[in-house]
N, C-alpha and C positions, 0 to 999 in steps of 0.2 A: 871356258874362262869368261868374266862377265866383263864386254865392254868398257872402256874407261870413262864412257861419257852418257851412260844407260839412264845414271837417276839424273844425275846434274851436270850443267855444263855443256851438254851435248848441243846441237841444231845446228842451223846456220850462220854463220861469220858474219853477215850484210845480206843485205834484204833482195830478196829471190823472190821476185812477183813480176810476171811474165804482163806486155803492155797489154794484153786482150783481155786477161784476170785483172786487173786493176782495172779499166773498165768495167768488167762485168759486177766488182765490186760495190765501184759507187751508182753504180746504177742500184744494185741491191738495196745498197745504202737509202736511196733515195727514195722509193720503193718502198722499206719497213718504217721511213717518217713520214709519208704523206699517205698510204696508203689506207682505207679502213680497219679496221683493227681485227674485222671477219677475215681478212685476206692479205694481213700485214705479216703473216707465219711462212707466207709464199716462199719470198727471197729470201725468207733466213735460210729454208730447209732448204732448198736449189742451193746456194752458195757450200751450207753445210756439206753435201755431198755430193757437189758435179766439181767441187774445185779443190785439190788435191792439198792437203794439210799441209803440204813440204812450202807452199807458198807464203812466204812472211814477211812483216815487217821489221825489220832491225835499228829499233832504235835508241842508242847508250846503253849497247849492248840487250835491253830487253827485248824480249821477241813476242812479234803481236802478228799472227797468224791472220789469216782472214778469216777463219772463223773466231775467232775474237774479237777483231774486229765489228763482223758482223753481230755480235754478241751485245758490246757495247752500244749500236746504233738500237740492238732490239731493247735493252734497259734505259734510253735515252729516249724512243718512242714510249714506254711505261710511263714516265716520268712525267711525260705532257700530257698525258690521259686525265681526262676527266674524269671525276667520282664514278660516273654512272658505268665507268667500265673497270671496275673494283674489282677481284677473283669472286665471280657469280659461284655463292653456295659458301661462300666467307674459307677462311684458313684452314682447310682440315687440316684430319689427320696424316694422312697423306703426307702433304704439306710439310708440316709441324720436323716430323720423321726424315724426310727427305733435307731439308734444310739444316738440322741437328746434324747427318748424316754428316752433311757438306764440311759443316764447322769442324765435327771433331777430328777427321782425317786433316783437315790444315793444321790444326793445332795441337795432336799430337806428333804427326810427323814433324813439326816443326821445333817440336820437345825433344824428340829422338835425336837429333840432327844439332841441333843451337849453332845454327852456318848460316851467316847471310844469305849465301849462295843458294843455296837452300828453301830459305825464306821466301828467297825472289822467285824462284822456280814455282813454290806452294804459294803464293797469292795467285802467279799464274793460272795452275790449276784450279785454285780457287776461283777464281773469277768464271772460267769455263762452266763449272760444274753448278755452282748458287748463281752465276750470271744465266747461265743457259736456259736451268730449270727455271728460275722466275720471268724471265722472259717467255718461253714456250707457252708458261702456265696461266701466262695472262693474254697471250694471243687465241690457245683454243680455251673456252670456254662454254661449249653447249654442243648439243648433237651436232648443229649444223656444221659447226666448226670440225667437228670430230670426221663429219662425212667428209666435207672440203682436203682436210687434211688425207684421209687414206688415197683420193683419188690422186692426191699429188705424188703419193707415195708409190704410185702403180705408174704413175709416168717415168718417175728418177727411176723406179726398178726396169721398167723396161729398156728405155735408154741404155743403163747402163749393162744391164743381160746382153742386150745388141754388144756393146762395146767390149763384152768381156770374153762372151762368143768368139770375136773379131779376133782379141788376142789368141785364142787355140787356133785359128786359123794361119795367120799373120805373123805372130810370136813377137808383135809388136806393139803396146800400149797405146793407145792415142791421148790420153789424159800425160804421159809422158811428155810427152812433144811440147807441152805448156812448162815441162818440168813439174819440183815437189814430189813427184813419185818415181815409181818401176815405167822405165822407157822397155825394156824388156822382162817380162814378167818373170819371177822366179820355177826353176824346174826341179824338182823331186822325185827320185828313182823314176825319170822318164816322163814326166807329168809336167804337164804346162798349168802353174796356177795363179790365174789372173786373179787383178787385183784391183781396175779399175782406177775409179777415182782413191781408194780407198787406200792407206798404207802397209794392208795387211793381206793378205787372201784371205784367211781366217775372218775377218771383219765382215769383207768383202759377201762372202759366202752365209756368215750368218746372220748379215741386214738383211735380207733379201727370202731366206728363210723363215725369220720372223714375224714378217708379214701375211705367211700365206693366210692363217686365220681369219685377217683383219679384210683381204680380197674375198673371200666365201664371205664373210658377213655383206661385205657391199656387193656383192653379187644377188643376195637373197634380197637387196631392196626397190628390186624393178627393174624393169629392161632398160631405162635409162641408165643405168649406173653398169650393164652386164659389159659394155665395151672395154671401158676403164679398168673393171673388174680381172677382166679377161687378160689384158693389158699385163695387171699386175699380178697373176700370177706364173703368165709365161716369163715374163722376164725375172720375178723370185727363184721360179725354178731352174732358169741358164746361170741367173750369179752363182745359187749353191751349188748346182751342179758343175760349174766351171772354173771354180774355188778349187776344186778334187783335196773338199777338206773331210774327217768326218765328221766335225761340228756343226756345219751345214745342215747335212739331210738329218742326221741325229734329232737337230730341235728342229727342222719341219717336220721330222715323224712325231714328236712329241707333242705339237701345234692339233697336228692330224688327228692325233688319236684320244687327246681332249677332247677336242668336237667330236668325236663319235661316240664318248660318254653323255650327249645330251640325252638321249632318254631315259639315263640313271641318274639326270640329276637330283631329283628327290633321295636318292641314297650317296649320295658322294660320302657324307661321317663314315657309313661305314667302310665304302672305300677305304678310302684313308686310313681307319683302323687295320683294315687288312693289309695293304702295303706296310703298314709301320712291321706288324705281327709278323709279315712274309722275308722284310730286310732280317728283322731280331731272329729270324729262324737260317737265312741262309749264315748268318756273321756267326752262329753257335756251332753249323755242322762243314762250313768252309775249312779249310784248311790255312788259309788265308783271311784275313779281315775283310768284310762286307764291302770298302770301298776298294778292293783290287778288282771288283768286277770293272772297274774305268777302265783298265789293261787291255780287258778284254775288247774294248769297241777299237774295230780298225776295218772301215769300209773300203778307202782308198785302196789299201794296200801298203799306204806309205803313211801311214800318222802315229805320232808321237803318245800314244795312249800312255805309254811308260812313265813318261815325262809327269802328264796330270797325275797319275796313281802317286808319282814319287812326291809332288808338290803336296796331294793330299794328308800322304801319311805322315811328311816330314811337318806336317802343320799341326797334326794328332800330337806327335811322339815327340815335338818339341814347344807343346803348350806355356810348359814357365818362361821360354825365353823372350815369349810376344806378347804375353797379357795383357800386359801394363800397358808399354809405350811400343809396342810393336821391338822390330828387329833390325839390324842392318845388316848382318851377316848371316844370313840365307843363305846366299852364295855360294858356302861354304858346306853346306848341308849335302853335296850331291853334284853328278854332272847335269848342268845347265838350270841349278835352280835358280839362276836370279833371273829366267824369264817367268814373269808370272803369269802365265797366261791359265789363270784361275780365279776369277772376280771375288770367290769365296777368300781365298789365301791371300790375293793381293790385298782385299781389305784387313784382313789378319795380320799381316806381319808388317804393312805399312799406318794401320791407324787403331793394332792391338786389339784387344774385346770388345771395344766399347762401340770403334767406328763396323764392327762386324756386326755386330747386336743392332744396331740402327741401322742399318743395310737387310739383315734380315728382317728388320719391321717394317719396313719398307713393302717387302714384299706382302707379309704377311700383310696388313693392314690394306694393301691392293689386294688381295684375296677377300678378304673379309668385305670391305668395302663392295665389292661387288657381288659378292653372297647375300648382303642386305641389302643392294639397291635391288638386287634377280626377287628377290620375294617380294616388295615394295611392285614390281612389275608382273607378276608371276599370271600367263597367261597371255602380256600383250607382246608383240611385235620385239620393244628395246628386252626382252627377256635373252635374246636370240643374241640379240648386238653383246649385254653383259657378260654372255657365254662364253662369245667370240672374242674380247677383251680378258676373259679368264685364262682362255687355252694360251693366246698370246703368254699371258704370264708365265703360265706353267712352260712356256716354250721359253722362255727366256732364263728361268729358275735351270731347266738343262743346258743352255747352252753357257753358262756362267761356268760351267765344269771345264769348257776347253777354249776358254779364251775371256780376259780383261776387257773390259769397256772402259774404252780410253777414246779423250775426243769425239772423233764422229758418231759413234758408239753409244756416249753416252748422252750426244742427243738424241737419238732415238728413245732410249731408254725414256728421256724426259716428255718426248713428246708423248710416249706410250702410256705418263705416268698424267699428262695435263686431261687425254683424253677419258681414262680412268675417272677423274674429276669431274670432266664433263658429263660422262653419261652418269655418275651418282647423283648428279646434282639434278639433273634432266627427271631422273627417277623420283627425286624429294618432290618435287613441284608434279608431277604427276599423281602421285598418291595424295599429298595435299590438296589438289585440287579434286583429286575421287572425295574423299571426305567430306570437301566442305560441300560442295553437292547434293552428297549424302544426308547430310547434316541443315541445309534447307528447306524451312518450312515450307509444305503443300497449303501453297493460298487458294481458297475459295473463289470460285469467278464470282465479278461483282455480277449482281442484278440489275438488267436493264427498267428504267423508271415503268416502261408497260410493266412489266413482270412484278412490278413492286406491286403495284395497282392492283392485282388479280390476287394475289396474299394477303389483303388489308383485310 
């Protein structure tokens, strides 16, 4: 049965922010306004994921999170920026996709729905998700930023591996003890699956997973970055492992075995053709439709593979009911389908075709995008990085199969999506500057006045 307070209504009564998290906030705060705009990305992403969502502000009744908060300080720092720090490489595509993405899921769930209540809940989200991404997207903007960012991202992972560790040990949270989250982490046929900062284990486990890509790539750029590297892949591999989800290790093996397609990458098309050709042949001679192979994955022992397969097919088999303006009665389709813990589906039955087709462009145009920035480089050093921001993708395109990006989640995503930008844009101005180069006349040296002399 689905909770009475799942879509709307639900949180906190009055405002639940622990005196050490309210500190650590405005100091955040203080921090992404004053801060250079290279390393104003710091305290959003620390606050984003060392301080557990449950912490919020309550006020006339709406509810402002401290990452919303912090949200709001990082679009408040935009705002006082000078010209010269405009999104370098102007408005892509990307962009363009992402931001449409944002609007149409506010404004048809809000169609669905015609509820205040409603309303107020979806400006909320709204704000997170177009506050977020614009915000991220204008703090990283170029390699360096891109580098800055991963290494921070190998300290939160480690930290919080340590702390999630702690809990299989302990069977105690310490991110609880501030409250907002699991003071004792949730258990599953026998299994302790921590959950950190994070509200989720599933979350938990596949932050943390996501990354490993992005740690080999910084690994591969010199021994100065091999500690931080190192850093962040032991502690990716304690979250997912300590998650005891299988969406975890799923998209770090999917991360993995991207990159080790790099010496095919001159034939990915046909890849690609081949996997389409290999699904269209297993869904002809299965007995079963192509997408119950999801059933199939269950590494723990203990996961809900059933559950995705059922969300899947119940998304197939009841296409007229979502098209439009999406669904409210899912719920109804199955036992426990109003958890969506399917990015593909949640976008479907919450913001219908339209907000799923821009979700999917999204992706796609992240692929693409870095397809032409890899040939624009093909040969130097950022070819390696592009790759490593590809596998990520594709690591992420599988882990959207068992589990929603919501919140903390879907900052990552955005950071994943600002760095994406940066290294295309990193790549345009390398090529343009190979060209013009290129494209410079070979001047003649002048003649020294003797030298004239002896020609006359």
């Amino acid at each position: 049965m689905e909770p009475k307070d799942i879509r709307f209504g639900g949180g906190a009564s009055a405002t639940v922010l622990n005196p050490l998290v309210a500190v650590a906030m405005l100091l955040a705060i203080a921090l992404i306004l004053l801060l250079p705009r290279k390393y104003s990305f710091a305290p959003l992403l620390v606050g984003t994921f060392m301080i557990p969502l449950g912490q919020v502000v309550v006020l006339a009744g709406i509810h402002f999170t401290v990452l919303r908060i912090l949200i709001i300080a990082g679009l408040v720092r935009r705002l006082w920026a000078p010209k010269a720090e405009e999104f370098k490489g102007g408005f892509n595509i990307i962009d363009r996709y992402t931001v449409l993405w944002t609007l149409a899921g506010f404004i048809v769930l809000s169609l669905q729905w015609m509820e205040l209540q409603a309303t107020i809940a979806n400006l909320g989200d709204l704000l997170d998700r177009l506050g977020g991404f614009l915000a991220l997207r204008f703090m990283i903007q170029d390699k360096g930023d891109l580098k800055r960012a991963v290494k921070l991202f190998a300290v939160i992972c480690l930290i919080m591996g340590v702390c999630m560790l702690n809990e299989q040990i302990t069977d105690l949270n310490v991110f609880g003890l501030v409250g907002g989250t699991w003071l004792h982490p949730p258990i599953r046929e026998g299994q302790i699956r921590s959950t950190g900062a994070f509200g989720s284990y599933i979350d938990a486990g596949v932050f943390g997973a996501l990354l490993i890509p992005l740690f080999i790539w910084l690994w591969s750029t010199g021994s100065s970055s091999r500690r931080a590297a190192a850093a962040g892949i032991v502690g990716a591999i304690l979250m997912s492992l300590t998650s005891h989800t299988s969406t975890a290790p799923t998209s770090s093996a999917a991360g993995v075995f991207a990159l080790c397609l790099w010496p095919l990458r001159e034939r990915m098309r046909t890849i690609r053709q081949g996997i389409v050709v290999m699904l269209i042949g297993l869904h002809m001679v299965m007995k079963a439709p192509v997408w119950a192979l999801i059933n199939r994955v269950d590494i723990t022992g203990s996961s809900s593979s059933y559950h995705r397969y059922n969300l899947v097919n119940n998304c197939i088999i009841h296409f007229s009911y979502w098209w439009l303006l999406g669904t409210k009665i899912y719920d109804t389709w199955g036992w426990d389908m109003w958890d969506l813990s399917d990015q593909y589906v949640a976008c479907a039955f919450t913001g219908g075709l339209i907000t799923l087709m821009l979700f999917i462009g999204i992706l796609s145009r992240s692929f693409g995008g870095i397809g032409t920035a890899r040939k624009l480089v093909r040969g130097k050093k950022d070819e390696w990085l592009l790759w490593c921001l590809g596998s990520t993708v594709f690591a992420m395109i599988v882990s959207f199969l068992g589990c929603s990006f919501m919140a903390q989640m879907q900052m990552q995503l955005f950071a994943f999506l600002a760095m994406i930008s940066a290294a295309m844009s990193d790549a345009r101005q390398t090529a343009k500057a190979k060209v013009s180069i290129a494209k410079e006349p070979i001047r003649q040296p002048e003649l020294e006045p003797a030298a004239v002399a002896i020609f006359r």
